[in-house]
C-alpha positions in Angstrom: 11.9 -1.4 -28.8 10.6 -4.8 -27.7 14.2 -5.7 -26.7 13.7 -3.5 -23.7 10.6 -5.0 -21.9 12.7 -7.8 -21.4 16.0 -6.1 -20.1 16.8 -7.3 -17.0 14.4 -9.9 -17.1 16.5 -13.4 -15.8 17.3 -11.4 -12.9 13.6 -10.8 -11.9 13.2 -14.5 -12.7 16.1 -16.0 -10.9 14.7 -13.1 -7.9 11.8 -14.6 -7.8 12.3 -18.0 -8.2 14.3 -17.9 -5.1 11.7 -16.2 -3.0 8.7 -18.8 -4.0 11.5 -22.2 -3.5 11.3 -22.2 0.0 7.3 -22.0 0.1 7.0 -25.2 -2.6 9.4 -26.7 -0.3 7.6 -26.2 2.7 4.4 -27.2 1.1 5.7 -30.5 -0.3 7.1 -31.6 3.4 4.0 -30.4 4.3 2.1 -32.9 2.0 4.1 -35.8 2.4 4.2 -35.9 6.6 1.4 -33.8 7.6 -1.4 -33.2 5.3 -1.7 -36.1 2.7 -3.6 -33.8 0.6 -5.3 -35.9 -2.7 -3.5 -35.7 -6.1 -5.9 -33.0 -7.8 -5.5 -30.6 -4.6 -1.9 -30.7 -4.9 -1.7 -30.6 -8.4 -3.9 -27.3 -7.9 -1.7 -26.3 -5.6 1.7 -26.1 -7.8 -0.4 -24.4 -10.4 -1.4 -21.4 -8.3 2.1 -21.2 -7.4 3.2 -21.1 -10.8 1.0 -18.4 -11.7 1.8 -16.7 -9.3 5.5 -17.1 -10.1 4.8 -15.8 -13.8 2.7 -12.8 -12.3 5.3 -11.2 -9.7 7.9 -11.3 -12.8 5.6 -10.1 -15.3 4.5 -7.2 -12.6 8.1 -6.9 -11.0 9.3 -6.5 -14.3 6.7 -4.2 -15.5 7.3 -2.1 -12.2 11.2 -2.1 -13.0 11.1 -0.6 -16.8 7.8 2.0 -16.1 6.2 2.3 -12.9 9.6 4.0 -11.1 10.2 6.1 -13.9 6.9 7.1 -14.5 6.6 8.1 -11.3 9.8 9.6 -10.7 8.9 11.9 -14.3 5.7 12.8 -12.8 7.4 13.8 -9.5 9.8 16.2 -11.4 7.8 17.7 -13.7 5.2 18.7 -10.8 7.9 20.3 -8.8 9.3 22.1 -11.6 6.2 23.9 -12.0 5.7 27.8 -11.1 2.8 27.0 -9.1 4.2 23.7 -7.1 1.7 24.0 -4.1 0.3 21.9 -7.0 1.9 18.8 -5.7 -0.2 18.9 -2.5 -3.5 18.5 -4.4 -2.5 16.6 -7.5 -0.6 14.2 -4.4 -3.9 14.2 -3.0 -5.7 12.7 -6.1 -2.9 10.4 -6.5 -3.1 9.2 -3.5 -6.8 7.9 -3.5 -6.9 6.5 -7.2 -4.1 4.1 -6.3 -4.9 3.2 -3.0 -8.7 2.5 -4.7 -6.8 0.3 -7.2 -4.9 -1.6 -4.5 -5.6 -5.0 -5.1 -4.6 -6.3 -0.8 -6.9 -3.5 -0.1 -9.6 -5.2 -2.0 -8.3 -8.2 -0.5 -8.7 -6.9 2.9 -12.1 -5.3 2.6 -13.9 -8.3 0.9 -12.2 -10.5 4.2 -13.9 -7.7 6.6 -17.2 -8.3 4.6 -17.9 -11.5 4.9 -16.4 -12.0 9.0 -18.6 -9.5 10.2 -21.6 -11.0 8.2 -22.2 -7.9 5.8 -22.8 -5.4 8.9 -19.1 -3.7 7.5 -19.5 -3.0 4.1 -16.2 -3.4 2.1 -16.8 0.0 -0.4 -17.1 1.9 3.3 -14.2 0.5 4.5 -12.2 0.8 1.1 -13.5 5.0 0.2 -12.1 5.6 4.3 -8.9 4.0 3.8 -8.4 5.6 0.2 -9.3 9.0 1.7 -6.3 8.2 4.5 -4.0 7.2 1.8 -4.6 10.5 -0.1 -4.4 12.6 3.1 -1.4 10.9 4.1 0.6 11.5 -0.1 -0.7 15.0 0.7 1.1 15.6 3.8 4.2 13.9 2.0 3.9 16.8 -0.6 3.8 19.6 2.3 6.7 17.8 3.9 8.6 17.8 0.4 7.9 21.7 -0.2 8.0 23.0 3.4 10.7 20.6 4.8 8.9 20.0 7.9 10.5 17.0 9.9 8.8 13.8 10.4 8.1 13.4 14.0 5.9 16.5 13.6 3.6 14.2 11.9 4.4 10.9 13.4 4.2 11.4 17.2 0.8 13.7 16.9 -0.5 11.1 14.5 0.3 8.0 16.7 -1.0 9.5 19.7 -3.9 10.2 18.0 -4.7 7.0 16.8 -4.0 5.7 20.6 -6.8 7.9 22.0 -9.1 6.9 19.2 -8.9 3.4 19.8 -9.6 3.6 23.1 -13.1 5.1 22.0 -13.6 1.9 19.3 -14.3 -1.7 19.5 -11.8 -4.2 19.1 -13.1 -5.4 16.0 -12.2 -2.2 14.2 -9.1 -1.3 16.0 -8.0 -4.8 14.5 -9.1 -3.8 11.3 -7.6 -0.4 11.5 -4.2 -1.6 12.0 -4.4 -4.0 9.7 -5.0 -1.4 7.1 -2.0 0.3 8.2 0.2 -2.3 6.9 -2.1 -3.7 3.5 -2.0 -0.2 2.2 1.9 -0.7 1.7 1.3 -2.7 -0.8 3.0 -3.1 -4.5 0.5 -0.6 -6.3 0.7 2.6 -3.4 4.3 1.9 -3.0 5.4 1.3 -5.9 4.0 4.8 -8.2 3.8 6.9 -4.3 7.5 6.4 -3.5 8.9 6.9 -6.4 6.7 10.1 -7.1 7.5 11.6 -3.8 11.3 11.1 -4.4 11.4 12.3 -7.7 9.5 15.4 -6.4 12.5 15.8 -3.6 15.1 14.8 -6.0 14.3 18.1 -7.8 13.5 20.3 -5.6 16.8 22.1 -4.1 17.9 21.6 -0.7 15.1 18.7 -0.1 16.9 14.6 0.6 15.1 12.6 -1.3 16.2 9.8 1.5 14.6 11.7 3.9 11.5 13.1 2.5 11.0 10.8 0.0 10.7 7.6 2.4 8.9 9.4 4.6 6.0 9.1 2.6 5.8 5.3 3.4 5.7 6.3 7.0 2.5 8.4 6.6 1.0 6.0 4.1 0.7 3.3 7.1 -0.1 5.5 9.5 -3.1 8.1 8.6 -5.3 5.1 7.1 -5.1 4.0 10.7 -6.3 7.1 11.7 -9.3 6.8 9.0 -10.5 3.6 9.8 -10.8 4.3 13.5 -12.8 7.3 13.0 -15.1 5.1 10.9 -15.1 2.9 13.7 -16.2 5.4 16.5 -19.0 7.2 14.1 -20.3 3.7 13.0 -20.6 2.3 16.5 -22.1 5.4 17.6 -24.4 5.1 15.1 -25.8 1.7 16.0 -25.7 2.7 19.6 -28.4 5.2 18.4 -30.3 3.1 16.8 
């Protein structure tokens, strides 16, 4: 049973070993013609990048043996069921629970915090882009049951966000786009992707290529949406006031 937490483990390792080289590289050139940092800093340094080395294997690896299957079970079984207008819902709850659990998201929202001075609060800013991540797994769902194309959602949704912005400050359009791309991060994409394409891998006549990647699509794009509406209500709000 143990032996299978580690199967596939030296590739992860060797995987990521590769990515983090040229970044120690950089940083030691770095050190010895630029920056001159003192011994404890770069000591400090290499440690950080260790851990981090030992945590993208122990989470790459953890995503490889559970998170994909789990996901791709959960997708299945939902759109097995005799009621699987379910999916929408239950793809709704989903949706917001991991994007809550996101830790760039947190990341992100502690960042917006403390550069506008504590005026943005970060639990605002985190419950509006959850909601858009939830909204946007929903709509995935829909897609999956009703096979309705993508550009349906896309172009209507982009525009959308255009005309929004034009409405907002730059300060949140900034932050609203930025959102767009954080929320694609290891925890949404990793559980949300696979779900969606073990939903369309069962359900007859859906492409999993099509309707399951999708989903990544609408999980960039609707937070945008989400953000910017923040952004007009709050700014109307002060403008009130």
């Amino acid at each position: 049973m143990v032996s299978v937490f580690f199967d596939g483990i030296f590739d992860v390792i060797k995987e990521v070993f590769l990515a983090l080289l040229p970044l120690l590289v950089i940083f030691m050139l770095f050190q010895f013609y630029v920056l001159n940092l003192p011994k404890k800093e770069v000591v400090k340094t290499i440690w950080g990048i260790i851990c981090v080395f030992f945590g993208f294997v122990l989470f790459l690896q953890g995503v490889d043996i559970g998170y994909f299957s789990t996901g791709e079970y959960i997708g299945m079984s939902l759109i097995s069921m005799e009621n699987n207008w379910l999916l929408v819902p239950i793809g709704f709850v989903f949706g917001f629970t991991i994007a809550f659990a996101e830790p760039a998201l947190r990341i992100l929202n502690t960042e917006i915090e403390k550069v506008t001075g504590g005026h943005i609060k970060q639990n605002v800013v985190l419950f509006s882009i959850s909601i858009g991540v939830a909204v946007s797994v929903a709509l995935s769902m829909l897609r999956i049951l009703t096979g309705i194309s993508l550009w349906y959602f896309i172009i209507p949704g982009y525009i959308i966000a255009f005309i929004i912005a034009k409405f907002v400050g730059r300060v949140f359009v900034g932050i609203a786009f930025d959102s767009g791309g954080v929320v694609t991060g290891p925890m949404i994409v990793t559980l949300l992707l696979s779900l969606t394409v073990g939903a369309s891998k069962t359900l007859e006549g859906s492409n999993p290529l099509v309707e399951g990647f999708g989903m990544v699509a609408l999980v960039s794009m609707i937070p945008i949406i989400s953000v910017l509406v923040l952004g007009f209500l709050y700014e109307r709000k002060v403008n009130v006031e």
